[in-house]
N, C-alpha and C positions, 0 to 999 in steps of 0.2 A: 112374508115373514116380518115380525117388528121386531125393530132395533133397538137397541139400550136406550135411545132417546125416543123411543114412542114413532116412530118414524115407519114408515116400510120401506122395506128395502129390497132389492131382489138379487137370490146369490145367485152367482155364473160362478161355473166351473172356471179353473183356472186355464189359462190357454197349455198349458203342458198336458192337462190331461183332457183323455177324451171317454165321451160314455160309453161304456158298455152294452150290450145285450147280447147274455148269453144264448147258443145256439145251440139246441140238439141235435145230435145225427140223424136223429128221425126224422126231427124237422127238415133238414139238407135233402134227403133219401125221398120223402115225400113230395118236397117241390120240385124237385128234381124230374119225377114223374109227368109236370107237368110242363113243361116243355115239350115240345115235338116239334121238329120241322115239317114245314108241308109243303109240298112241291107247286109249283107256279104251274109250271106245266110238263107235258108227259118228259120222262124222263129219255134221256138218248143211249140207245144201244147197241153195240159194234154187234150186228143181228148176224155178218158173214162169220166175223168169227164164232159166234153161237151158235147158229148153225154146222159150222162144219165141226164143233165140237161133239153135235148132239149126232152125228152123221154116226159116228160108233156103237151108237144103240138103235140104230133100224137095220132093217132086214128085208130081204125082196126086190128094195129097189136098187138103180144104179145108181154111183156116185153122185154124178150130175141131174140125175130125177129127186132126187131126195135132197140134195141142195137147192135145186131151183122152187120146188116145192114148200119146201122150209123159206125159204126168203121170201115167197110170197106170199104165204100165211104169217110171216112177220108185218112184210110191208100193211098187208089191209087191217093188220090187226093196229097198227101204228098208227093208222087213218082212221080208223073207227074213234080206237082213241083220243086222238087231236079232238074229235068231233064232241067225245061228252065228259072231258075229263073235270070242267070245272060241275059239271052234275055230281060227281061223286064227294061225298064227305072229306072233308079235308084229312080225318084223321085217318078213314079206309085210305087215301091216295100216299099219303105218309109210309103209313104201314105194308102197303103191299108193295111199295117201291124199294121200300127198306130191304125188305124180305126178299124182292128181288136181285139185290145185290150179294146173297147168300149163295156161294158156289161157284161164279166165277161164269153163269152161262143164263144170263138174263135174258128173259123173253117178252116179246108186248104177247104175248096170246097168254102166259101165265099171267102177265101183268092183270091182263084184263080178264081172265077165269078168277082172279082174286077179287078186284073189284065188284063183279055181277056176284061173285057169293055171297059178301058182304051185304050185299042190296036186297037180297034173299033171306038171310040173314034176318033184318030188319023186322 
C-alpha cells in the first residue's frame, strides 16, 4: 500500500485484534471425518471374560468344554494376529477394532473374520 507521502508502507493489524476465518460446520463435520486412530498393534482383550460371556449362547457342550475351547480359539486367533496385523490396512485395523469394542464381548476370531473380509473385499 502507499502512503500519503508516496512511501510503502505495510499495515499490521493491531495487536488487539486478531484475524479471523470463518468456519462452516460442514467444513468441521467433514474434517472431522478424517481423522481415525489406528491401532499400533492387536488390540488386548479380557478373552476369559468373553468367553464365559458368550458361554450362554452355546449348546451341547459342558461348561468347561466350551470354555476351554473358546480360550483357545481366542488364543490362536491372537497369534495369528500378532503375526499379520501390520499387513492389514490401517484403516480396516481401526475400524474393525473399533467395532469390536461394540457390546461389551470382543473377540480376536471376530477381530480377525473382519479383517480377512475387508481383504476380500478389496
Amino acid at each position: 500500500m502507499i502512503g500519503e507521502n508516496g512511501l510503502f508502507v505495510t499495515v499490521v493489524p493491531s495487536t488487539n485484534e486478531e484475524p479471523q476465518m470463518p468456519i462452516s460446520i460442514s467444513m468441521i463435520v467433514l474434517s472431522s471425518q478424517l481423522v481415525m486412530p489406528v491401532a499400533d498393534g492387536v488390540p488386548k482383550f479380557d478373552i476369559a471374560r468373553s468367553c464365559k460371556l458368550d458361554l450362554a449362547a452355546t449348546a451341547g457342550l459342558t461348561v468347561d468344554q466350551s470354555l476351554k475351547i473358546c480360550m483357545n480359539d481366542e488364543r490362536k486367533a491372537r497369534r495369528q494376529l500378532a503375526g499379520q496385523w501390520l499387513k492389514f490396512p490401517a484403516a480396516s485395523r481401526a475400524g474393525c477394532a473399533s467395532q469390536e469394542s461394540i457390546g461389551g464381548t470382543p473377540s480376536y476370531v471376530s477381530l480377525q473374520t473382519c479383517l480377512q473380509m475387508g481383504q476380500w473385499a478389496r
